[in-house]
C-alpha positions in Angstrom: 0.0 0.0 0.0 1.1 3.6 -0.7 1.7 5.9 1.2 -1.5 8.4 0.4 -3.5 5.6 0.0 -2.9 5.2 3.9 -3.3 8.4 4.6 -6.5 8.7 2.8 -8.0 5.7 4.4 -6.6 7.3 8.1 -8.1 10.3 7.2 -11.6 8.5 6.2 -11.3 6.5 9.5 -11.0 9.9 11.6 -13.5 11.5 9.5 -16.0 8.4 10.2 -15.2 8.6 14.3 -15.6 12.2 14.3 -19.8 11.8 12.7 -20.4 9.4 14.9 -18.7 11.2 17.8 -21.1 13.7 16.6 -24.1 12.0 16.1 -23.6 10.3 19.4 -23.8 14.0 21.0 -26.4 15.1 19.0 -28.5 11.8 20.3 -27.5 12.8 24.2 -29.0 16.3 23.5 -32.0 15.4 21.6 -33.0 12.4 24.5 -32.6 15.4 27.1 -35.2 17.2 25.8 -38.4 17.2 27.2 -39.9 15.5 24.3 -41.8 12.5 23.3 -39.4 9.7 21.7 -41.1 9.8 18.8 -40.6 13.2 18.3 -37.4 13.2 19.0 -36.4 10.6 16.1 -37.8 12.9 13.7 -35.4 16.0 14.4 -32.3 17.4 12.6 -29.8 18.6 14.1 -30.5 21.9 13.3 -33.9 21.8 15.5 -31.8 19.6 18.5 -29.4 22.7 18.8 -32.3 24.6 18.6 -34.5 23.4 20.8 -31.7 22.8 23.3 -30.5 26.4 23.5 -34.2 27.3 23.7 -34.3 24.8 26.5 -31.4 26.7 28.3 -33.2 30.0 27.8 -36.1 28.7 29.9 -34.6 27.4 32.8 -32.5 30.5 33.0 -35.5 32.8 32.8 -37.2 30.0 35.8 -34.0 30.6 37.8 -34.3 34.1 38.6 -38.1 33.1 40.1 -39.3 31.4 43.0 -40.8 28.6 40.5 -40.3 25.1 41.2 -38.7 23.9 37.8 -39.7 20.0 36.9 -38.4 19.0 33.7 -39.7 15.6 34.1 -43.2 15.4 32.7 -43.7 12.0 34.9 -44.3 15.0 37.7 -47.5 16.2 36.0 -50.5 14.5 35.5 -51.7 13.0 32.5 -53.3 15.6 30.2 -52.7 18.6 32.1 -51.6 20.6 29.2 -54.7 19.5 27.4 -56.8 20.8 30.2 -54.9 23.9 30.7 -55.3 25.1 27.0 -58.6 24.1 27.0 -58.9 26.3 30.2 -57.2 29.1 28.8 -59.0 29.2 25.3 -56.0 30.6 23.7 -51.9 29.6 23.8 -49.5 30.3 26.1 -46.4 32.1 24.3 -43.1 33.3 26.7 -40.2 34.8 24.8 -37.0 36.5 25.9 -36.4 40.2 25.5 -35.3 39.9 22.5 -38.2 38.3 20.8 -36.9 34.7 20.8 -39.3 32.3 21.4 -38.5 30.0 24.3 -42.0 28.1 24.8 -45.1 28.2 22.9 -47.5 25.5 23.8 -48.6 22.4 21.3 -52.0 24.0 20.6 -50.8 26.5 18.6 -51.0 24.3 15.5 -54.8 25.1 15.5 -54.2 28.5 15.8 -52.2 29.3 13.2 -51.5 25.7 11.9 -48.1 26.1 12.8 -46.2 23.4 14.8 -44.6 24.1 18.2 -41.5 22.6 16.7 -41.0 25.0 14.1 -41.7 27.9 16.3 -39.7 27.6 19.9 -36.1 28.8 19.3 -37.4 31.4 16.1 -37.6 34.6 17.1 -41.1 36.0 17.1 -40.5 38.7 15.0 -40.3 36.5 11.6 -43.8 35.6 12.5 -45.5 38.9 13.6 -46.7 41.1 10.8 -44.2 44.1 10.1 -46.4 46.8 11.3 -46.9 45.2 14.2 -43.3 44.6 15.3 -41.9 48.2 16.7 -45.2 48.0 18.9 -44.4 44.1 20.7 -40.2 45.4 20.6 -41.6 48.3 22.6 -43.8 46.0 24.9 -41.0 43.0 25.1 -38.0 45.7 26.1 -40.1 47.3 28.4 -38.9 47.4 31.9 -42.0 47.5 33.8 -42.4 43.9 34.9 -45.4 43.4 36.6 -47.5 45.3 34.9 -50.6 43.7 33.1 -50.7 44.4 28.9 -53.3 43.5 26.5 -52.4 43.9 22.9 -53.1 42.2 19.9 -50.4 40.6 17.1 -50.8 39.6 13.6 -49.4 36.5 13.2 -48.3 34.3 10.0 -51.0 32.0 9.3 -50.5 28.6 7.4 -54.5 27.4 7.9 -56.8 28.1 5.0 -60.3 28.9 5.5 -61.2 25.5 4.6 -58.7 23.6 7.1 -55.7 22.8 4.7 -52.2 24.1 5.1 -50.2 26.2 3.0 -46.4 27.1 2.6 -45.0 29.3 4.9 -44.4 31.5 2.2 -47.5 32.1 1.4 -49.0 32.3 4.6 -51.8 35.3 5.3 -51.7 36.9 8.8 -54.2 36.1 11.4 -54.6 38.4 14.5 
């Protein structure tokens, strides 16, 4: 065998243990989600990253309150989201000054047909209609915390007036 034939082969060897070094990580991150299994398999590892740092950005924003953080769903009982959306008649949406989405809850699909996947980790502002944006930066940098705000935001909208889905791209607005 030649020499660069060695090499090359080293190099594809190193190249191999390095993606599944990677993929090995990427598998750690995705299990420590707090996400179904089955949901899980499906991501990239765009959306694990994603997802993870969003993750991150939760539990530091629940570390500067006196909330009890439980990651582990086992802790809640069955169907309690279900109930508490149906409660609330709406979504529950928490961002970060900045406009980055770090929870939106699973019911928002029928909302705006738009999957919580997709939406935690994005910031909020490619979603809001433009001329609504200076007015929820004004409201999200606003240092009066504590102090109840009603507003309303156009939002992208993939549902069609008869159910279906479209493209993102050509998604109408929906306040």
């Amino acid at each position: 065998m030649k020499n660069s034939e060695r090499r090359k082969e080293k190099s594809r060897d190193a190249a191999r243990s390095r993606r599944s070094k990677e993929t090995e990580i990427f598998t750690d991150l995705g299990s420590a989600l707090p996400l179904p299994a089955s949901v899980i398999s499906q991501l990239d590892k765009a959306t694990i990253m994603r997802l993870t740092i969003a993750s991150f950005k939760i539990m530091d924003a629940l570390s500067s309150t006196n909330i009890d953080v439980k990651p582990d769903e086992k802790d809640c009982p069955p169907n309690m989201s279900g109930i508490c959306n149906k409660a609330l008649d709406g979504i529950v949406l928490i961002t970060t000054a900045d406009g980055d989405i770090i929870f939106i809850s699973e019911n928002i699909s029928s909302y705006l047909g738009l999957s919580q996947i997709d939406l935690i980790g994005q910031s909020i502002y490619e979603f809001a209609h433009l001329c609504d944006q200076a007015e929820l930066k004004d409201i999200l940098t606003n240092k009066d915390i504590g102090e109840q705000k009603s507003f309303f935001v156009r939002m992208k909208c993939t549902l069609t007036n008869k159910g279906r889905n479209v493209n993102l791209k050509s998604a109408s607005y929906k306040a």
